[in-house]
C-alpha positions as CSV (number, residue, x, y, z in Angstrom):
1,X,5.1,-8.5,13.6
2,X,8.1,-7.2,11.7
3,X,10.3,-4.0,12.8
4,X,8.7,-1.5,10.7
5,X,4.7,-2.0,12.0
6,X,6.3,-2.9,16.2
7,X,7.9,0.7,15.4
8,X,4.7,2.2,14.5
9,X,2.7,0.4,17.1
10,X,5.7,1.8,19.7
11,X,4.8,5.2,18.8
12,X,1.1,4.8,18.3
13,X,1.5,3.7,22.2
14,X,4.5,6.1,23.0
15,X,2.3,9.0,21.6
16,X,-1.6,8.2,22.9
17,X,-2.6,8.7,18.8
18,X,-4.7,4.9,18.5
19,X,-7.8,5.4,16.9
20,X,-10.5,3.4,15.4
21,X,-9.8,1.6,12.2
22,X,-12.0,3.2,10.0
23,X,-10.1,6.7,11.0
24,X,-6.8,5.2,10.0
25,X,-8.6,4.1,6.7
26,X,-9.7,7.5,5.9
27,X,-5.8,8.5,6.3
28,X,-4.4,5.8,4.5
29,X,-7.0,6.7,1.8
30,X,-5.8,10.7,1.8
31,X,-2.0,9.8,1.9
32,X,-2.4,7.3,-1.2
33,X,-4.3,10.0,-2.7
34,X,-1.5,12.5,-1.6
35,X,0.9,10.0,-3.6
36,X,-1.5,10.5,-6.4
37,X,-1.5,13.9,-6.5
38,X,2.2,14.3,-6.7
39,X,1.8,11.5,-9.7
40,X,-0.3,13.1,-11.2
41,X,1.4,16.8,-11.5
42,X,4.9,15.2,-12.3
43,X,3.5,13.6,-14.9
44,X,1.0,15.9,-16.8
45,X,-1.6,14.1,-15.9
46,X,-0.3,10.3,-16.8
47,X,1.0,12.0,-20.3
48,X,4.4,12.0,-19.5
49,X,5.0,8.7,-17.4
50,X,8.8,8.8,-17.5
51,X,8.7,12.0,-15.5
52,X,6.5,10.5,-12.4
53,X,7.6,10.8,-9.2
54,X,6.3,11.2,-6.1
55,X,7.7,12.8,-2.5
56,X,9.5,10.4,-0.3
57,X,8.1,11.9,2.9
58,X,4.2,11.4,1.1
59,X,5.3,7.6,0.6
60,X,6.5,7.4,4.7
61,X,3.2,8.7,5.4
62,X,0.9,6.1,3.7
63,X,3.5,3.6,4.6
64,X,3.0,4.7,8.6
65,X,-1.0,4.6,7.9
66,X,-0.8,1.6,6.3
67,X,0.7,0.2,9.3
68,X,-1.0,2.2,11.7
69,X,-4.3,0.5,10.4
70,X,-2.8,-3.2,10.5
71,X,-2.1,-2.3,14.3
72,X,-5.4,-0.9,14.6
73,X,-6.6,-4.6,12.9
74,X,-4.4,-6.4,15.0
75,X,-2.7,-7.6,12.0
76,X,0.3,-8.9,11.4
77,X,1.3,-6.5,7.8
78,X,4.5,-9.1,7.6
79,X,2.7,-12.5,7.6
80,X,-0.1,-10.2,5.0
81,X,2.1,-9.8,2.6
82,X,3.4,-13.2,3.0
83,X,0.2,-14.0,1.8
84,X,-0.4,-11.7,-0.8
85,X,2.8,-13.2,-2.5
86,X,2.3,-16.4,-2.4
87,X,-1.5,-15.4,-3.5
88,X,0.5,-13.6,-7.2
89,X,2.7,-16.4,-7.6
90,X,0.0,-18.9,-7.4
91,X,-2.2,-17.0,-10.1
92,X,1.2,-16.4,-12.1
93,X,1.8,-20.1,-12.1
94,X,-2.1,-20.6,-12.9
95,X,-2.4,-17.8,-15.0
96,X,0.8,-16.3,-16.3
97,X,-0.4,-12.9,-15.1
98,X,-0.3,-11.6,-11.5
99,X,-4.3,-10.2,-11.5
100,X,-7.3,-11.8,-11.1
101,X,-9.3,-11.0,-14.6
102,X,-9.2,-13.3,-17.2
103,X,-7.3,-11.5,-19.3
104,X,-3.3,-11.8,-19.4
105,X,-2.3,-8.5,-18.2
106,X,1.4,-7.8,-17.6
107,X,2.6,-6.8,-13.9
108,X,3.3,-3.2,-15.1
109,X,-0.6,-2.7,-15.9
110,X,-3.0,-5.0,-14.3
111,X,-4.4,-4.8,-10.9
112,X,-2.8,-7.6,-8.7
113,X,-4.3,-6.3,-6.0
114,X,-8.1,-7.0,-7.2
């Protein structure tokens, strides 16, 4: 477990506030779309994309319920993402794009994630 989920899970524990994994879904889900609101106002709606940004404090948040829920999981968020790298580099070297479709989409627009 890397420093920034054991300090999550510290105050998860410090501060009674576990909760079932599908709870700290739901709030991951409303921070991201928090992060998407603020994208989306900056930005006139995706018309303007050199003007997006979004608040610091709303990225902190879906970072904490991000790890909140891989403490929930009992998973290890470090040796995830180990995984999901080495998961994009493979496809890169198979592929030359990072996401799954067949297409060749660049890393600015596909979905790496799917």
């Amino acid at each position: 477990m890397d420093d920034a989920q054991r300090r999550v899970a510290d105050f998860l524990a410090a501060a009674d506030l576990h909760a079932h994994p599908a709870y700290r879904l739901l709030d991951l889900t409303a921070e991201v779309g928090e992060l998407a609101a603020d994208a989306t106002a900056s930005s006139d709606y995706g018309a303007d994309p050199e003007s997006l940004s979004v608040n610091r404090d709303e990225l902190g948040d879906a970072l904490f319920a991000l790890l909140a829920l891989a403490d929930e999981l009992d998973v290890d968020a470090g040796a995830a993402l180990d995984e999901s790298l080495a998961k994009y580099e493979a496809r890169i070297d198979e592929t030359g794009a990072p996401g799954s479709g067949s297409g060749h989409e660049s890393g600015s627009e596909s979905d790496p994630g799917a």
